[in-house]
MARLOTOR-272862 format. One line per 5 residues: number of its first residue (from 0); their letters; for each residue z, x, y of N, C-alpha, C. Coordinates in pm, whole numbers, plus 50000, padded with zeros to 5 digits. Example, Ala and Ser with C-alpha at 12.3 -4.5 7.8 and 13.67 -1.06 7.14 Angstrom:
! residues 2
0	as	50780/51319/49431/50780/51230/49550/50780/51320/49670  50708/51285/49775/50714/51367/49894/50787/51290/50003;
! end
This chain:
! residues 153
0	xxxxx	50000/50086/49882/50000/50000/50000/50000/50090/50123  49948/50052/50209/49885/50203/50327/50008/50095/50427  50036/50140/50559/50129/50142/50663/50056/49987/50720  49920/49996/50731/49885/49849/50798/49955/49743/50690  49923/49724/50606/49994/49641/50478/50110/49608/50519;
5	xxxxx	50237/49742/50501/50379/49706/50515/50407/49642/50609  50345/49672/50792/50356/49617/50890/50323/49467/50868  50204/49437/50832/50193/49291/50800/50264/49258/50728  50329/49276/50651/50413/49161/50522/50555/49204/50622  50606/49251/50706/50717/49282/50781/50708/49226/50920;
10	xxxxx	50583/49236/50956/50587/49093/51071/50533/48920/51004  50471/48955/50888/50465/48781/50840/50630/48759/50791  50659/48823/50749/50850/48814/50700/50912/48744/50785  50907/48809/50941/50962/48760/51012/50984/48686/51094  50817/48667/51100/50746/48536/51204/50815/48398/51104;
15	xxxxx	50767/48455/50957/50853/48294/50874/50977/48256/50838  51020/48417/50899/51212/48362/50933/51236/48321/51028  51149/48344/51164/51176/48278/51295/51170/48058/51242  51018/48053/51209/50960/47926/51200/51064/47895/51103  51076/47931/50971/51164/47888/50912/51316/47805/50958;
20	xxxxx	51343/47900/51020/51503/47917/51081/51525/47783/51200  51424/47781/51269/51438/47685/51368/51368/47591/51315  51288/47548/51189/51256/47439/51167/51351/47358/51088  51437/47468/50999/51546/47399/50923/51665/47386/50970  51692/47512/51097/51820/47445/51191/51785/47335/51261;
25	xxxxx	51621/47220/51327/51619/47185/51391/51667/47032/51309  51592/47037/51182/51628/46903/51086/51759/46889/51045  51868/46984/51004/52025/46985/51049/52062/46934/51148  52008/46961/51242/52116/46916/51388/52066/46768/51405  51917/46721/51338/51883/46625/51368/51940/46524/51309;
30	xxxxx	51956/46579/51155/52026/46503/51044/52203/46484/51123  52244/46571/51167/52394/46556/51213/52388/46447/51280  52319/46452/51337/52297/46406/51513/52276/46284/51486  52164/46216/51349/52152/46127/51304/52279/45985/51319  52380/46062/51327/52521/45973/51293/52560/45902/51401;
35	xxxxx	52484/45928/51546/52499/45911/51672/52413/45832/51762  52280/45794/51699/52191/45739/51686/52107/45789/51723  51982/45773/51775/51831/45859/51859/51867/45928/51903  51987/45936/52033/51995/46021/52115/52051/46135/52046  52153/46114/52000/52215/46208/51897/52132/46274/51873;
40	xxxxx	52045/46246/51759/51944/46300/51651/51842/46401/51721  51802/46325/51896/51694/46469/51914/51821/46579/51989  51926/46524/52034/52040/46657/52111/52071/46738/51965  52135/46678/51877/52103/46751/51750/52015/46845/51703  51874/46785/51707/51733/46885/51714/51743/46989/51776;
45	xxxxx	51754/46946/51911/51722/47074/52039/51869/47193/52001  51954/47138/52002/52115/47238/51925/52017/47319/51784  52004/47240/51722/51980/47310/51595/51860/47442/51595  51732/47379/51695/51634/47460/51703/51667/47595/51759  51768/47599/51862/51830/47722/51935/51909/47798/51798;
50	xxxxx	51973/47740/51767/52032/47807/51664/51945/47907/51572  51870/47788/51508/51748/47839/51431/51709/47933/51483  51642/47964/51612/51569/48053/51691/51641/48180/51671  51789/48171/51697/51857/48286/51710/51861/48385/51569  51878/48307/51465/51885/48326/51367/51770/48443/51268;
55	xxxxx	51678/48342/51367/51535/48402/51301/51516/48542/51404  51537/48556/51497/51534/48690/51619/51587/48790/51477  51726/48730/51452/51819/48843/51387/51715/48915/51235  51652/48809/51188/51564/48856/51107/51455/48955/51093  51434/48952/51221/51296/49027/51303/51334/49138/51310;
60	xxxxx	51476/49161/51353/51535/49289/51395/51628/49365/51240  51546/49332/51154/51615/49399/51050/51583/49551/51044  51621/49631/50930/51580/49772/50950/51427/49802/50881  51377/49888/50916/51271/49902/50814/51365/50041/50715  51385/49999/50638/51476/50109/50520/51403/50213/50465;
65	xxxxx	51261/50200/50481/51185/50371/50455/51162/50429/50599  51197/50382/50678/51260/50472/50820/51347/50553/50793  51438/50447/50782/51600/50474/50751/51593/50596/50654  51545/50586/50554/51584/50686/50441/51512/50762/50421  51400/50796/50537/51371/50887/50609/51438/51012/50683;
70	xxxxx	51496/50900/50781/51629/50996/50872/51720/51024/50771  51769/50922/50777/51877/51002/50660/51891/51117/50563  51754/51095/50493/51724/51194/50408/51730/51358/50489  51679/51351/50587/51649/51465/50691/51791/51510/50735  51876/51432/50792/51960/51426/50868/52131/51445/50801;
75	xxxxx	52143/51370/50696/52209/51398/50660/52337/51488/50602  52313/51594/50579/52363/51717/50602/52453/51758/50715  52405/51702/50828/52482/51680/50937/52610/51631/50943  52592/51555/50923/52737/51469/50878/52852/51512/50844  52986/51559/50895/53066/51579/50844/53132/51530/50712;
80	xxxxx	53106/51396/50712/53165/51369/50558/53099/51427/50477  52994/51488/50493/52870/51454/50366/52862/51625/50339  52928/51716/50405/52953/51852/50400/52921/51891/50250  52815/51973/50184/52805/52002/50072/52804/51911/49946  52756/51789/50015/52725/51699/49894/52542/51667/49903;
85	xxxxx	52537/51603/49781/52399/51536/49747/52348/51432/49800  52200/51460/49894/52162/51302/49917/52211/51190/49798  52183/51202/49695/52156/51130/49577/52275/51033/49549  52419/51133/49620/52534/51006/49620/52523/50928/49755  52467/51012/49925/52484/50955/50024/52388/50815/50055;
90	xxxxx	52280/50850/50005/52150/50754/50052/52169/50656/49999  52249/50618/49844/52205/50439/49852/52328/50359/49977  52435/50457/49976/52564/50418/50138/52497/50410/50262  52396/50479/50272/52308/50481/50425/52192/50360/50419  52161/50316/50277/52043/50196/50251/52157/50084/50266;
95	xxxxx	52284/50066/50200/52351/49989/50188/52391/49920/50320  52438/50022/50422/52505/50041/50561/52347/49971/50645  52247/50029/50663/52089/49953/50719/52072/49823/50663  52105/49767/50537/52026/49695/50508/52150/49573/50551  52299/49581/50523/52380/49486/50574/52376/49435/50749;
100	xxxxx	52359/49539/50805/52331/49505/50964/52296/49386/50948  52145/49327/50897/52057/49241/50910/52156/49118/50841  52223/49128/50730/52269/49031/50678/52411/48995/50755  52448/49057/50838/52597/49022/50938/52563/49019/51055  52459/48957/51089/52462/48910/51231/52555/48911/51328;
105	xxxxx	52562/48968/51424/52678/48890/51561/52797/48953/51510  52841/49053/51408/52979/49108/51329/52963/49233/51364  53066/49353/51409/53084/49432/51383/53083/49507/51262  53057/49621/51244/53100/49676/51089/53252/49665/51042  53333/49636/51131/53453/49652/51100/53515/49499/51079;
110	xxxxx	53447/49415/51133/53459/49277/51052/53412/49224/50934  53299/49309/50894/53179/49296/50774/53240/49343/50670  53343/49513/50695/53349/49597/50541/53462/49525/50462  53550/49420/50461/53564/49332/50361/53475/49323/50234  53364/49279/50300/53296/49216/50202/53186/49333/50178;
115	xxxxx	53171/49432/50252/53119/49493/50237/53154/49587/50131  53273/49640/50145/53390/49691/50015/53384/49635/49909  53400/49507/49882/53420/49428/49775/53288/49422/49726  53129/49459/49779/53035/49465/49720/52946/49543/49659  53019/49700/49719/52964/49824/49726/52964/49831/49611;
120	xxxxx	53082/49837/49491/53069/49906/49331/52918/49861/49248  52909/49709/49286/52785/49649/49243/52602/49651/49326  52629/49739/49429/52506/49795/49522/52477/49909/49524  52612/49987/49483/52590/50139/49482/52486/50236/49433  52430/50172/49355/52319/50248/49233/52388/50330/49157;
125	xxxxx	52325/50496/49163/52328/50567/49078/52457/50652/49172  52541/50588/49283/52627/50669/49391/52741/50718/49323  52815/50827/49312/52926/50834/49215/53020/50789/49333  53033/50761/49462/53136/50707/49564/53196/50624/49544  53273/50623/49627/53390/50500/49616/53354/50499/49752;
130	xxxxx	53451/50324/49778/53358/50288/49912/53489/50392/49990  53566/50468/50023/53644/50520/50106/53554/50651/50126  53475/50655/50075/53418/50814/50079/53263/50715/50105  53181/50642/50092/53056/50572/50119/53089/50461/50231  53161/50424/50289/53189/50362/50411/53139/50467/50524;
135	xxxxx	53168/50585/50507/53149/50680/50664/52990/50652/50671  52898/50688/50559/52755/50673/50597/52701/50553/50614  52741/50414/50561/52726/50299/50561/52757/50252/50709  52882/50294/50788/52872/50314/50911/52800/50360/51004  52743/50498/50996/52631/50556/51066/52501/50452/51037;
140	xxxxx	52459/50461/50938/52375/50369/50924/52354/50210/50965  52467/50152/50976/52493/50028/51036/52485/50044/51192  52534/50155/51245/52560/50208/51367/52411/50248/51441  52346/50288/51362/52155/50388/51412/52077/50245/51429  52101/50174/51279/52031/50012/51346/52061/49930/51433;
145	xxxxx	52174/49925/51451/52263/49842/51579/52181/49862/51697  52183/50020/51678/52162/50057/51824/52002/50061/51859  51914/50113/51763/51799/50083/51736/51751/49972/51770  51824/49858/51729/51814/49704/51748/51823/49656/51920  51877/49746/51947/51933/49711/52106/51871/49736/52154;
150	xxx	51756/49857/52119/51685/49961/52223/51557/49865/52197  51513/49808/52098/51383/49712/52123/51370/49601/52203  51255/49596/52258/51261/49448/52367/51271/49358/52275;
! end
């Protein structure tokens, strides 16, 4: 698959999480709204479609993870935690850390690693980490997209 490819299936992804998102938040709010009568049902709509909208933005702005594990791969070393260790344990914590951004919307990392902890043993791959030692890169990585995310119009 050549780079035009990925770009298309990564902007059709997201164009149908936008449409998606606000077409099915708009029939929620309508359905709520339903209970209130007409008026309800389209203030409902217009609530739901914003929602939707927002929702679907957050989708758009996910990471592209062969970026990511790109830098990382390069970069890594850097890292103080990662002092004399193997990509091979750090990188699926730096895929893990990129790829949750997108799925915790509007959360800090430090409201997320709950669940983020509690999910790592079963995402980890081939990582011999524990999440106290794969949290530091999962952070950076949550941290490069954040900010990444911010820096796009």
């Amino acid at each position: 698959m050549d780079e035009r490819d990925k770009t298309g299936i990564g902007v059709g992804a997201a164009v149908g999480g936008v449409t998606g998102g606000v077409a099915g938040a708009a029939a929620a709010g309508a359905a709520i709204g339903g209970v209130t009568g007409p008026v309800g049902a389209a203030a409902g709509a217009v609530a739901g479609a914003v929602v939707g909208a927002m929702a679907g933005k957050g989708l758009a702005r996910t990471a592209d993870l062969a970026e990511e594990e790109k830098y990382w791969r390069s970069n890594y070393s850097s890292r103080p935690y990662a002092s004399g260790a193997s990509y091979d344990d750090y990188g699926p914590a730096y895929m893990y850390g990129a790829g949750a951004y997108a799925r915790y919307p509007g959360r800090s990392f430090d409201e997320a690693e709950p669940e983020l902890s509690s999910a790592w043993a079963a995402s980890r791959g081939a990582s011999t980490l524990a999440w106290s030692s794969a949290r530091h890169a999962s952070r950076d990585a949550w941290q490069r997209v954040g900010d990444t995310s911010r820096a796009s119009p």
